[in-house]
C-alpha positions in Angstrom: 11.1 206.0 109.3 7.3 204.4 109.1 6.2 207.0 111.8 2.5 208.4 110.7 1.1 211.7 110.1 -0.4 212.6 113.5 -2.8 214.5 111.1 -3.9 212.0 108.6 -2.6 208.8 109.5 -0.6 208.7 106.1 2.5 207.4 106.1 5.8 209.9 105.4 8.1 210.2 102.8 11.7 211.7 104.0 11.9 215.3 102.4 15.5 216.1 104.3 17.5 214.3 106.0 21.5 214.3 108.0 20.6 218.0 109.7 22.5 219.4 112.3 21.3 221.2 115.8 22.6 224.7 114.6 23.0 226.3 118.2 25.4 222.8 118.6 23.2 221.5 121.6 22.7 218.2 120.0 25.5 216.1 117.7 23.1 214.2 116.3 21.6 213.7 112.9 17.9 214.1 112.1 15.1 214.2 109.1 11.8 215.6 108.0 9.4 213.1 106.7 6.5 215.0 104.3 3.4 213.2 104.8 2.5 211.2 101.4 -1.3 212.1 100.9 -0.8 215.5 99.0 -3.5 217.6 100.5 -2.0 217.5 103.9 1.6 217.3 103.4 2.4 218.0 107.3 6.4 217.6 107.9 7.5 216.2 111.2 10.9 215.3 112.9 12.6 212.0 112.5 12.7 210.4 115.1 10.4 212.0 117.1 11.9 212.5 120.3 9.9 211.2 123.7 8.1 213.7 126.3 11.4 213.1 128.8 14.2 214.4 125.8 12.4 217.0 124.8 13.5 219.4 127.4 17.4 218.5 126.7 17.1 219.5 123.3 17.0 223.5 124.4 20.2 225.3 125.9 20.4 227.3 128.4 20.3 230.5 127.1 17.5 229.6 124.6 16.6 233.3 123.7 12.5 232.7 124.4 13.6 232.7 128.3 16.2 235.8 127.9 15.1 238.6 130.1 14.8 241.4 127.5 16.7 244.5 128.0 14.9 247.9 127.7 16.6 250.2 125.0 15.5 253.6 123.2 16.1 251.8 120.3 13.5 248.9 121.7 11.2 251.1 122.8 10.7 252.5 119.3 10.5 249.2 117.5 8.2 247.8 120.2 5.8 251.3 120.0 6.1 250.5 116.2 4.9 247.2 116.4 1.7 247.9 118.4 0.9 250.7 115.4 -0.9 249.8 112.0 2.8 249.2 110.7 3.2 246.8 113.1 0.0 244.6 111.3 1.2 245.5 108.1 4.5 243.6 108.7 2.7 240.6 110.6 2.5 241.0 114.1 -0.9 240.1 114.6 -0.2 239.1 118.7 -1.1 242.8 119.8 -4.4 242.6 118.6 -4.8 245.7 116.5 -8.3 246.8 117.3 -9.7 244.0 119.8 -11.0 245.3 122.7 -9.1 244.1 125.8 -10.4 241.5 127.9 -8.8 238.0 129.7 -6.2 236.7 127.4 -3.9 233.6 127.7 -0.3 233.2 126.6 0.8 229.8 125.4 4.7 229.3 125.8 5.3 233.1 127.4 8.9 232.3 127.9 9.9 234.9 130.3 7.0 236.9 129.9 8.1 240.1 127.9 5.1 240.0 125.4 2.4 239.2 128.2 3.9 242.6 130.0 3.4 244.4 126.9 -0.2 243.3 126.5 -0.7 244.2 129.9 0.3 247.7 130.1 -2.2 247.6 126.4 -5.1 247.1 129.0 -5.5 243.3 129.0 -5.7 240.8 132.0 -3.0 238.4 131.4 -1.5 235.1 132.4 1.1 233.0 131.1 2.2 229.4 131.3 5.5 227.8 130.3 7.0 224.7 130.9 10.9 225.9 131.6 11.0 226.5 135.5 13.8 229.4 134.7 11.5 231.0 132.2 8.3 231.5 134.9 10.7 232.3 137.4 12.0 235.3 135.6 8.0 236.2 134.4 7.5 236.3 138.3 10.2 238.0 139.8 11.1 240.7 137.0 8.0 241.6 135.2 5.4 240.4 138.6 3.1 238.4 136.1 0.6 235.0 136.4 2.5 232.4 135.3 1.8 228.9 135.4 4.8 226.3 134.8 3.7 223.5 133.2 1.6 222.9 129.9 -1.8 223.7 128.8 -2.7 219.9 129.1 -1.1 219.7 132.7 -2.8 222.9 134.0 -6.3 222.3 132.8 -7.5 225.7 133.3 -11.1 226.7 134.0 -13.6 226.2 130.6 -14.8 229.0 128.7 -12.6 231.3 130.8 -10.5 233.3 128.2 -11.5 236.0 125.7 -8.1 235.1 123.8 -5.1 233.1 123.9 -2.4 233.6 121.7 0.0 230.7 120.8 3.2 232.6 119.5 6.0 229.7 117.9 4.8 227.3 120.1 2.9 224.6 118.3 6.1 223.7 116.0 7.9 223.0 119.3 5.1 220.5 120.8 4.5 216.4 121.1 0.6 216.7 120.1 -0.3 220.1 118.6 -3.7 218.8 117.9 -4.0 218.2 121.3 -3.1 221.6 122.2 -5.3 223.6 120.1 -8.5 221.2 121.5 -7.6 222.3 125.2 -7.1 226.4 123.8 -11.2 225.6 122.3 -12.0 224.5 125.4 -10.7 227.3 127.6 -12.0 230.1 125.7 -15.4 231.8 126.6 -17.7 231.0 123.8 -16.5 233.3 120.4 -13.0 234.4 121.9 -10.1 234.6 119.6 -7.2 231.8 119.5 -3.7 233.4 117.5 -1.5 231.3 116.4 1.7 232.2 114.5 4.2 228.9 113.3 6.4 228.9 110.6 4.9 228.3 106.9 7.0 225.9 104.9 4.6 226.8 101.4 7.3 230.2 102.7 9.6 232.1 99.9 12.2 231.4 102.4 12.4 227.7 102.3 11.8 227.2 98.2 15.0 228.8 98.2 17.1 227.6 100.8 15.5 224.2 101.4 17.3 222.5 104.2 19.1 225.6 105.1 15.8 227.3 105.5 16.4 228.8 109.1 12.6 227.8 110.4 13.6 223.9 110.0 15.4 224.3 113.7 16.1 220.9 114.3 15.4 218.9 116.6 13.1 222.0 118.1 11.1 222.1 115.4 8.8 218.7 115.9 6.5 219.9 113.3 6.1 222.5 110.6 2.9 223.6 108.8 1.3 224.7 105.9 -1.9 227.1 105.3 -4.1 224.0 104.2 -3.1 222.0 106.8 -3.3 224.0 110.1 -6.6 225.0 109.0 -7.8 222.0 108.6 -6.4 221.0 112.2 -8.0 224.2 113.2 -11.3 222.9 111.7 -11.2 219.2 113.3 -10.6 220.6 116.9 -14.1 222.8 116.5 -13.2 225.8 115.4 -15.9 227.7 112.9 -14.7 231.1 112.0 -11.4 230.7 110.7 -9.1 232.9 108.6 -5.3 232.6 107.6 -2.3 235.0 106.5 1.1 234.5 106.3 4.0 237.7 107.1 7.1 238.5 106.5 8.7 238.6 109.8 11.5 237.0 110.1 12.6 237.1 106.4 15.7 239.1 107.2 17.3 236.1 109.6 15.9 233.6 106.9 17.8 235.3 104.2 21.3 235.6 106.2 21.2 232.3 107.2 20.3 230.7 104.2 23.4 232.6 103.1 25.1 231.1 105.7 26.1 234.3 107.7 24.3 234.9 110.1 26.1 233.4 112.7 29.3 235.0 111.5 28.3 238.7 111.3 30.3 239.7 114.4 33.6 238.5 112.5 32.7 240.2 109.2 33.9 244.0 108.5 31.7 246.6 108.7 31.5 246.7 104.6 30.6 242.8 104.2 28.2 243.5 107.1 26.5 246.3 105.3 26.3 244.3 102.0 25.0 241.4 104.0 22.1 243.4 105.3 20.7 245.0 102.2 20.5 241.8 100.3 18.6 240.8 103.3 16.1 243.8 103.2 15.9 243.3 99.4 15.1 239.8 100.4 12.3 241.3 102.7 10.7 243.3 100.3 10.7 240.8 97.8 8.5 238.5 99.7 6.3 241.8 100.9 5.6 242.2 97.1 5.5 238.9 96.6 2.5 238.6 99.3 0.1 240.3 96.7 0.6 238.1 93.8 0.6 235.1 96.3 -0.4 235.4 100.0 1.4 232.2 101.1 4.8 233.1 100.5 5.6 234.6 104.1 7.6 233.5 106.5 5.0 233.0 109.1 1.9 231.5 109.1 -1.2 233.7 111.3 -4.3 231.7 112.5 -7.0 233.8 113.5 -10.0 231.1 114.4 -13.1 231.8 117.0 -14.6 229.6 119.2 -18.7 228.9 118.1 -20.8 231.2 120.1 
C-alpha cells in the first residue's frame, strides 16, 4: 500500500480498509489510503485497479445507464428541480440563470439529464464510455453521444460554453487529467460543473466506512473542498468557487443505518420510521450548512476558464 497521491506525490496512510462491493459485483476486499501531507488529504482506492478492470467493476444494471421512466410524480420533482428550490437543495447542473449556449456532458449515462437541458434551450452532447449507455442516449432520447472518454475523443478547443461533470471524477484513472482536457475544450470564460462526493461531509463523520459515497471499488477517488480546488487551480482554472449540498443525505442516512437495501422487506410502520429519521437527518445537515458550509453531501465546483 506505498501507492502516491496522484495529487501531491505524498505517500498514503490507510484510513479503511476490508470493504465490500455493496451491489455484490466484486467479492473482493479493498481500502482507502488518506494521503499523509495534511493540507491535501485526497483518499484513493487500494489497489488501484488498471484501465482494462475498471469496466468489470460496474453491473449491468448500473442505474447511471437505466432508461428513466416518465411519471407525474417525476415530472414534479424534475420541474422542481429546475426551480430556485431546486438550487437551494444543490442541484447546480440546470444552471439556474445561465443563458443557454453549447454545453458538454461528462459521463451522460443514458442521457436523461442532457434531454432535460435540452428541452431548457441548450445545444447538447454527451459522451460515455459504456457502449449500452450511448446506445440508449441515441435511440430513446435521439441525442449526440460520443462513446468513449474525454481523453479518447479530443474534441475541438475552445468549443464549449459549459460542460458539466456530474459523479464522474470519483469514478476515473486520472481526474487531473480530465479536468485539463474540460479547460481545454471550453471557449475562453465558459463554465466547468463538477459535483463529487465531499468526504469533510456530515454523512461520513458519522458513518465512517459505512458512509454510502465510499462505493467501493467505483469510487477510485474521493475529495475534499481544499483539495479539488486546488486540482481545479493547477489545471488553469482562475475563477473558482465551491459549495457543498445536501442531496443525497436521505440514502446516506438509511444506509449508514444499514437499511436501505432492506426497505422492501420492512412494514410499512418501520418504513415510515425509517424515512423521517432520514429527513431529520436531511435537515440537520441543511441547518448545519450555515454554521459550516462543508458539511454536505456533495461537493459543487463552479470554475471558469481565463478569458
Amino acid at each position: 500500500m506505498s501507492e502516491k497521491c496522484i495529487l501531491c506525490g505524498n505517500e498514503g496512510r490507510l484510513l479503511y480498509s476490508g470493504l465490500k462491493d455493496r451491489l455484490g459485483n466484486d467479492d473482493r476486499e479493498w481500502s482507502f489510503l488518506r494521503c499523509a501531507k495534511e493540507d491535501c488529504g485526497l483518499i484513493w482506492l487500494a489497489p488501484r485497479p488498471g484501465p482494462e478492470e475498471v469496466e468489470e467493476l460496474y453491473p449491468e444494471n448500473y442505474y447511471t445507464h437505466e432508461i428513466t421512466r416518465e411519471t407525474v410524480g417525476r415530472k414534479l420533482i424534475q420541474k422542481a428541480k429546475k426551480s430556485r428550490i431546486g438550487k437551494a437543495l444543490g442541484f447546480y447542473a440546470y444552471l439556474h440563470g445561465v443563458a443557454p449556449g453549447r454545453l458538454l456532458d461528462v459521463g451522460c449515462g443514458s442521457g436523461y439529464y442532457l434531454n432535460e437541458m435540452r428541452e431548457l434551450g441548450w445545444r447538447v452532447e454527451g459522451l460515455d464510455p459504456d457502449e449500452h449507455a450511448v446506445r440508449v442516449a441515441q435511440e430513446i432520447y435521439g441525442l449526440k453521444v460520443n462513446l468513449g472518454t474525454l481523453e479518447d475523443i479530443r474534441l475541438e478547443s475552445d468549443s464549449f460554453d459549459v460542460i458539466t461533470v456530474n459523479h464522474v471524477l470519483e469514478h476515473v484513472l486520472d481526474p487531473v487529467q480530465l479536468i485539463q482536457e474540460c479547460n481545454r475544450i471550453l471557449k475562453p470564460n465558459g463554465l466547468l460543473l463538477v459535483s463529487t462526493p465531499n468526504y469533510d461531509s456530515l454523512g461520513h463523520r458519522i458513518f465512517r466506512d459505512r458512509w454510502l459515497s465510499l462505493d467501493v471499488p467505483r469510487h477510485l477517488y474521493l475529495f475534499s473542498e481544499k483539495n479539488l480546488k486546488e486540482m481545479a487551480r493547477s489545471c488553469g482554472f482562475g475563477e473558482i468557487k465551491l459549495e457543498t449540498a445536501i442531496r443525497g443525505a436521505r440514502e446516506v442516512f438509511l444506509y449508514g443505518l444499514g437499511v436501505m437495501d432492506r426497505l422492501r422487506e420492512m412494514g410499512k410502520l418501520r418504513i415510515l420510521i425509517s424515512n423521517l429519521f432520514a429527513l431529520a437527518f436531511t435537515l440537520v445537515e441543511y441547518i448545519g450548512l450555515s454554521v459550516k458550509k462543508v458539511l454536505g453531501e456533495e461537493l459543487i465546483l463552479m470554475c471558469r476558464k481565463d478569458g
